[in-house]
MOPAC internal coordinates of N, CA, C and O (Angstrom, degrees):
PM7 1SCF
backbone

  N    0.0000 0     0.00 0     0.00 0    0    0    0
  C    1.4395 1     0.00 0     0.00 0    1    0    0
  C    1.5314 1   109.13 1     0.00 0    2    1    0
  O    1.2310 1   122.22 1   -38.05 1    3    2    1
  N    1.5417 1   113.35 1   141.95 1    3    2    1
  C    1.2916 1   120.99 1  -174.35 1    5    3    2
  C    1.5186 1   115.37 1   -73.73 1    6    5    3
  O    1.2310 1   115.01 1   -66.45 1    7    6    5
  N    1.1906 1   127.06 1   113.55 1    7    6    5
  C    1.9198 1   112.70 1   173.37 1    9    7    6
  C    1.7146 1   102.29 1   -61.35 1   10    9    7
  O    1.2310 1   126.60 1    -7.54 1   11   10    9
  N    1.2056 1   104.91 1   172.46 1   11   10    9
  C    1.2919 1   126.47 1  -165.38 1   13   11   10
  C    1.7308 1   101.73 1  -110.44 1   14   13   11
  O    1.2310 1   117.75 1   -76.48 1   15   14   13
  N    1.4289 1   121.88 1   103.52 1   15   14   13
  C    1.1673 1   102.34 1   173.27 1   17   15   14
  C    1.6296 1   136.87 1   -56.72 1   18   17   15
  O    1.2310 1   112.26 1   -45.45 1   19   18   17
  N    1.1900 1   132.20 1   134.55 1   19   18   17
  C    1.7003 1   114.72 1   177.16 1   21   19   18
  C    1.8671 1   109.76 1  -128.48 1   22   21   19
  O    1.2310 1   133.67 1   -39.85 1   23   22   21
  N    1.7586 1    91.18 1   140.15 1   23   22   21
  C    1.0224 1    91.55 1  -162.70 1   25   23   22
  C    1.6463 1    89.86 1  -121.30 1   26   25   23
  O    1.2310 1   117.73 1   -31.37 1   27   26   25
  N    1.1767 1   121.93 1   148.63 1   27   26   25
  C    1.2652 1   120.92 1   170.75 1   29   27   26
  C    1.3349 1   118.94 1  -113.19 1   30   29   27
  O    1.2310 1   130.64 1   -48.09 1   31   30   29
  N    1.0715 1    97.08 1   131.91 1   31   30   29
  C    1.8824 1   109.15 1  -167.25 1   33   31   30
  C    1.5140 1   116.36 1   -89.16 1   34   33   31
  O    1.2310 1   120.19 1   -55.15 1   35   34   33
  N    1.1335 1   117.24 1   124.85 1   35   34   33
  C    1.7050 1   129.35 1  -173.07 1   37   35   34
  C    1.2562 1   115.51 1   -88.38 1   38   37   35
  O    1.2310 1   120.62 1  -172.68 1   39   38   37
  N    1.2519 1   116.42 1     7.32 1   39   38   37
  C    2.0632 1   121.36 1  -167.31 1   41   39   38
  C    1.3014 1    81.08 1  -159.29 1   42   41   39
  O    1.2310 1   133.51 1   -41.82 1   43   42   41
  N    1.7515 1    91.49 1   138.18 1   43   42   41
  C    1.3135 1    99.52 1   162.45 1   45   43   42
  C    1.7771 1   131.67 1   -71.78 1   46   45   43
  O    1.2310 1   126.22 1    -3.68 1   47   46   45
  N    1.1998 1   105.65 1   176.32 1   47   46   45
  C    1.6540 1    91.26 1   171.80 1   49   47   46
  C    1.2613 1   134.19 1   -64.21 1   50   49   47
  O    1.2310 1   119.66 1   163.89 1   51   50   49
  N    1.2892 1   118.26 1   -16.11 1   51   50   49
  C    1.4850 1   132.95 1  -161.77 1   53   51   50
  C    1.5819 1    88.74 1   -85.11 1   54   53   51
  O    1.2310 1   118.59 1   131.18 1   55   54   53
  N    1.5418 1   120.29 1   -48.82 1   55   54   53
  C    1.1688 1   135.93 1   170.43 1   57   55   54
  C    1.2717 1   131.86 1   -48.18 1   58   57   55
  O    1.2310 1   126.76 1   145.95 1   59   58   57
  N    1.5339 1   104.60 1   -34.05 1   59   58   57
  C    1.7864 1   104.79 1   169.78 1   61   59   58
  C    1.4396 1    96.56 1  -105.20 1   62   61   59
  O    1.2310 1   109.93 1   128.46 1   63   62   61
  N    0.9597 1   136.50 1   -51.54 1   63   62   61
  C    2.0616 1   104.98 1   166.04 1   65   63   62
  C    1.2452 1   116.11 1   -45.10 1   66   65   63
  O    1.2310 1   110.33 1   128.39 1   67   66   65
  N    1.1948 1   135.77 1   -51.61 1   67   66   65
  C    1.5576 1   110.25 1   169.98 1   69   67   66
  C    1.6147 1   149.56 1   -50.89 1   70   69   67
  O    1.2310 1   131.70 1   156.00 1   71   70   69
  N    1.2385 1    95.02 1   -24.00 1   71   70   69
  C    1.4106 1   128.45 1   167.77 1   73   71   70
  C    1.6451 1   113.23 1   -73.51 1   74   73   71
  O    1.2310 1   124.34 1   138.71 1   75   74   73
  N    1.3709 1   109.27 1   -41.29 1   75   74   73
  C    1.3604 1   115.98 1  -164.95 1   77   75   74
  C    1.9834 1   100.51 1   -93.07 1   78   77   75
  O    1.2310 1   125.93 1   159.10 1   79   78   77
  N    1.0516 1   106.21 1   -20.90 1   79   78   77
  C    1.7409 1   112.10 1  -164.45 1   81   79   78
  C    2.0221 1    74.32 1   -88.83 1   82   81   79
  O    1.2310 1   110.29 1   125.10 1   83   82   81
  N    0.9570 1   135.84 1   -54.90 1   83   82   81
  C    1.5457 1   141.86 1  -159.80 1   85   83   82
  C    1.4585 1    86.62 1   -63.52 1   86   85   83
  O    1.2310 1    99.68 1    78.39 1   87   86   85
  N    1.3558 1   154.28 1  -101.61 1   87   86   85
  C    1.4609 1   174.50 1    51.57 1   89   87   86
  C    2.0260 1    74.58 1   114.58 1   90   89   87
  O    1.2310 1   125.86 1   112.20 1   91   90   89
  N    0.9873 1   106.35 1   -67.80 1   91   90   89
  C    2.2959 1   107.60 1  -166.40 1   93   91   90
  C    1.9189 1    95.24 1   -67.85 1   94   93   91
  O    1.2310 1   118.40 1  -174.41 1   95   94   93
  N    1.2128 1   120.66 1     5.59 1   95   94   93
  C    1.3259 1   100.77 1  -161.62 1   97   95   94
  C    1.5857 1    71.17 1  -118.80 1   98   97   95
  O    1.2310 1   114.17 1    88.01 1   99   98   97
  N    1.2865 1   128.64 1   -91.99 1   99   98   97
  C    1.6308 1   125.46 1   159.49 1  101   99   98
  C    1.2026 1   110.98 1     9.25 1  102  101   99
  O    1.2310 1   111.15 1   109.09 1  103  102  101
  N    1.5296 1   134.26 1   -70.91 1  103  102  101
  C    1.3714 1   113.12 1   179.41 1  105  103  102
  C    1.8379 1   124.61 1   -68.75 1  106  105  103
  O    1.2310 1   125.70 1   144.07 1  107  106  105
  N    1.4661 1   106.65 1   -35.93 1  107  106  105
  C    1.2520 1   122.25 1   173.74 1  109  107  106
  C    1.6158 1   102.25 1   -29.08 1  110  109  107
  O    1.2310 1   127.85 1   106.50 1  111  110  109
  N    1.4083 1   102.50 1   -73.50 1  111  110  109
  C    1.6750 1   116.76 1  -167.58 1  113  111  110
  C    1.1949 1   117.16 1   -52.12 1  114  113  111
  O    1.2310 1   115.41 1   173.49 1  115  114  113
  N    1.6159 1   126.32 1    -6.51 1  115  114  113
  C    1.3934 1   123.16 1  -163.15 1  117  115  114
  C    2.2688 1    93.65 1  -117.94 1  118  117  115
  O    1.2310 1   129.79 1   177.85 1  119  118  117
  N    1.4481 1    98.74 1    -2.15 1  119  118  117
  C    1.6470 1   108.49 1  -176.81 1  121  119  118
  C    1.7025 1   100.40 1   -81.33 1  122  121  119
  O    1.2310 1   108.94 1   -35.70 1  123  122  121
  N    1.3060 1   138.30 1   144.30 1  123  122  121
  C    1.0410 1   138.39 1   135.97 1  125  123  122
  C    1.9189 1   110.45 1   -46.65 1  126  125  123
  O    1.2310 1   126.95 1   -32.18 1  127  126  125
  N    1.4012 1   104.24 1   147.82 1  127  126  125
  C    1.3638 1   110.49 1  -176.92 1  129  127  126
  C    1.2522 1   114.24 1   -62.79 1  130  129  127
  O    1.2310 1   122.90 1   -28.93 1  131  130  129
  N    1.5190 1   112.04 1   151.07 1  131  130  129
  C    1.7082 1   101.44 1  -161.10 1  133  131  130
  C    1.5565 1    99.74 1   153.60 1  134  133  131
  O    1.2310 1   122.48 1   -16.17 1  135  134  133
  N    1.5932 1   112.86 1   163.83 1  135  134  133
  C    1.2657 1   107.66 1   178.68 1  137  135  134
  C    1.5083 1   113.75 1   -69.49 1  138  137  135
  O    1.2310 1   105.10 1  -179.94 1  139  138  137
  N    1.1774 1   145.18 1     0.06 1  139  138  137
  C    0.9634 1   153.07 1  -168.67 1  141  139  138
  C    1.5530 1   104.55 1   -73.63 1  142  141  139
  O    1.2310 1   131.04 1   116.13 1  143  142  141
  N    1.8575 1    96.30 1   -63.87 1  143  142  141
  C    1.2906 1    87.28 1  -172.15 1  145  143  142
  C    1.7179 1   104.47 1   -92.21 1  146  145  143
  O    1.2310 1   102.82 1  -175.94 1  147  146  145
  N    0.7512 1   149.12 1     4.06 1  147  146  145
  C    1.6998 1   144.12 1   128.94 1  149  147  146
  C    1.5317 1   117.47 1   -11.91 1  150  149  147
  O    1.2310 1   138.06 1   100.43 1  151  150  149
  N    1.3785 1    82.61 1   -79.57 1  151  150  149
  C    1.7781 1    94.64 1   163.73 1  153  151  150
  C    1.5857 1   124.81 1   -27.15 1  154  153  151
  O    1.2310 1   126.64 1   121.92 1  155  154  153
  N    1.2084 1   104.83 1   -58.08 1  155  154  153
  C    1.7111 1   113.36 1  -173.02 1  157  155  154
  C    1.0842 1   101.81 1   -83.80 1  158  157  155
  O    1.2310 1   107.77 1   145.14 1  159  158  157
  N    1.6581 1   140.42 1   -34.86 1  159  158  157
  C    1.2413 1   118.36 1   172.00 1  161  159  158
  C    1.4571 1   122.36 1   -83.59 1  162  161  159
  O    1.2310 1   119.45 1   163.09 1  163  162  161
  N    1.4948 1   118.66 1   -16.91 1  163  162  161
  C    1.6790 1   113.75 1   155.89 1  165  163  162
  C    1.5079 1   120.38 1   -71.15 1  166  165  163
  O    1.2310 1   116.80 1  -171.35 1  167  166  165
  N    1.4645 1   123.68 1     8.65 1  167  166  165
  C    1.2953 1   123.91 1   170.48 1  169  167  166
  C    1.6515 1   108.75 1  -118.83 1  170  169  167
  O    1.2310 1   126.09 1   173.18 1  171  170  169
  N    1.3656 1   105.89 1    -6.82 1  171  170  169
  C    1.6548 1   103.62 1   160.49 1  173  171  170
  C    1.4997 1   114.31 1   -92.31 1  174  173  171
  O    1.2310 1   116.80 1   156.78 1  175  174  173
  N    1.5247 1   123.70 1   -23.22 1  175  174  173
  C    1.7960 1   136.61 1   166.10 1  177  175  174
  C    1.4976 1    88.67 1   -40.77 1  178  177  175
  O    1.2310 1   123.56 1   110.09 1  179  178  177
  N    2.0300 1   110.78 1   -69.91 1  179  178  177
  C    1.5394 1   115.93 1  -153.15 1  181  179  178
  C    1.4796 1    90.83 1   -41.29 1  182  181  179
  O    1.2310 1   133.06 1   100.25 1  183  182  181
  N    0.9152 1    92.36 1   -79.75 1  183  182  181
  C    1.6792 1   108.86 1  -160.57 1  185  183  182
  C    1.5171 1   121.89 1   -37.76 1  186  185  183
  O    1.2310 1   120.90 1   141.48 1  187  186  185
  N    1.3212 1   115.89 1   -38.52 1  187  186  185
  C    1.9723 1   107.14 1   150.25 1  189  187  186
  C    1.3706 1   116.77 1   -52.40 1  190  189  187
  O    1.2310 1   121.42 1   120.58 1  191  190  189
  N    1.3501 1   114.89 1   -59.42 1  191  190  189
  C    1.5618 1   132.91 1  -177.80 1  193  191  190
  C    1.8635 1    92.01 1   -32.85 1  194  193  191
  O    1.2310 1   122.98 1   121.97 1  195  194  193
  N    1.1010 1   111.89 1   -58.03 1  195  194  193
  C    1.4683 1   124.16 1  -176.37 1  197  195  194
  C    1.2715 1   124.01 1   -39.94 1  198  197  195
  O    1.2310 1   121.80 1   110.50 1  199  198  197
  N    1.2274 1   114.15 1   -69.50 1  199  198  197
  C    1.3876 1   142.01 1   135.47 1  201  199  198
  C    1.2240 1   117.01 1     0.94 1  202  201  199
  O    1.2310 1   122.35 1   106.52 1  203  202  201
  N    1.5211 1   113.10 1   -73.48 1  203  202  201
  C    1.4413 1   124.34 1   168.85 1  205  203  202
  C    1.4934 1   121.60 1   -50.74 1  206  205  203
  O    1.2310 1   142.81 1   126.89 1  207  206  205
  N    1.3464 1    73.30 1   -53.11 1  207  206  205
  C    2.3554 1    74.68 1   179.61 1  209  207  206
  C    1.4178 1   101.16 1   -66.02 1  210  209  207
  O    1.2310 1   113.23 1   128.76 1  211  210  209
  N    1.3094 1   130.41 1   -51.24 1  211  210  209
  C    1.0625 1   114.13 1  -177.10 1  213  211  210
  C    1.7619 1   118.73 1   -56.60 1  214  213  211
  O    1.2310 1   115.06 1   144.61 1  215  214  213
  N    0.9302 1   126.98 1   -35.39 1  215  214  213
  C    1.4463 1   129.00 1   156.34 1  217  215  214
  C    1.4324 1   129.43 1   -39.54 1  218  217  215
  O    1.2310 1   137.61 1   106.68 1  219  218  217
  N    0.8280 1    83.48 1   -73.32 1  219  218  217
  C    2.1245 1   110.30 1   156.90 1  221  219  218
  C    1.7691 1   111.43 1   -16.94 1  222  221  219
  O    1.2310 1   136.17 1   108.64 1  223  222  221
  N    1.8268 1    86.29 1   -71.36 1  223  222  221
  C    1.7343 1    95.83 1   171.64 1  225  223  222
  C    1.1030 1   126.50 1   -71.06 1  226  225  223
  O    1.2310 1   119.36 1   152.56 1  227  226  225
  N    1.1918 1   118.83 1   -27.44 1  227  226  225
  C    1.9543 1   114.85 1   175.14 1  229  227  226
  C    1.5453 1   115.58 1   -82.19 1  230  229  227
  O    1.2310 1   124.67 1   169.84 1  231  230  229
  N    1.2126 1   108.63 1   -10.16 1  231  230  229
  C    1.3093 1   105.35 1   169.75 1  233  231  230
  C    1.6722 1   140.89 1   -81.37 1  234  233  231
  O    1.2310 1   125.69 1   -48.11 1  235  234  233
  N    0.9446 1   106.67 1   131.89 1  235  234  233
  C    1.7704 1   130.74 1  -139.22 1  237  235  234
  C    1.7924 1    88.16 1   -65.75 1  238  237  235
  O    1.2310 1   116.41 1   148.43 1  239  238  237
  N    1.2055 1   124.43 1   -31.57 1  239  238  237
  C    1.3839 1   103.10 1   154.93 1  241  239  238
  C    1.6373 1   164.80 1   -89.30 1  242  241  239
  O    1.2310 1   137.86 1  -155.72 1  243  242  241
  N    1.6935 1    83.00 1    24.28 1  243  242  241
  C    1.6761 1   118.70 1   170.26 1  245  243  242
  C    1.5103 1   111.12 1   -52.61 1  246  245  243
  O    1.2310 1   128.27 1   -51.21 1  247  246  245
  N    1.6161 1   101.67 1   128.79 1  247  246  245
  C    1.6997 1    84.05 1   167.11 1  249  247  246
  C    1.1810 1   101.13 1  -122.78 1  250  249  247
  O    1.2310 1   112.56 1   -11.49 1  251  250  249
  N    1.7543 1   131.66 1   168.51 1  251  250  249
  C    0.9174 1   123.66 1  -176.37 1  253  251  250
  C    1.2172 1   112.46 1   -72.23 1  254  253  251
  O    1.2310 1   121.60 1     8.69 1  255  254  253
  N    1.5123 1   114.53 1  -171.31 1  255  254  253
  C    1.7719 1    94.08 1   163.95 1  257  255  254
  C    1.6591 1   125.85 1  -117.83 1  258  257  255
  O    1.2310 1   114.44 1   -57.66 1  259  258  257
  N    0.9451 1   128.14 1   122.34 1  259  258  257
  C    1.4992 1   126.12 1  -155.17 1  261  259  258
  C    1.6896 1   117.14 1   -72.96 1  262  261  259
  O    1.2310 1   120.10 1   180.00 1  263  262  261

């Protein structure tokens, strides 16, 4: 049986999407226009979008849904 690798994470999540949407936007800007840089800036969108939901859900005025 396979073990399960575990890695423990030192930044929160909000913290490595922000970093990572900043770092895809940084390279974007240095691409001539093109799907290339499309690409990196629809994977820096996800990653706010992310952000948000994740915000969304930790917040103390979530209700479940009945």
């Amino acid at each position: 049986m396979l073990t399960r690798r575990r890695y423990k994470q030192t930044k929160t999540l909000d913290q490595r999407l922000a970093e990572e949407a900043i770092r895809l936007r940084d390279e974007a800007r240095v691409l001539p226009p093109g799907r290339q840089r499309e690409m990196l800036l629809r994977r820096a969108r996800q990653d706010e979008t992310a952000m948000q939901i994740d915000a969304w859900l930790r917040s103390p005025g979530l209700k479940a849904p009945i």
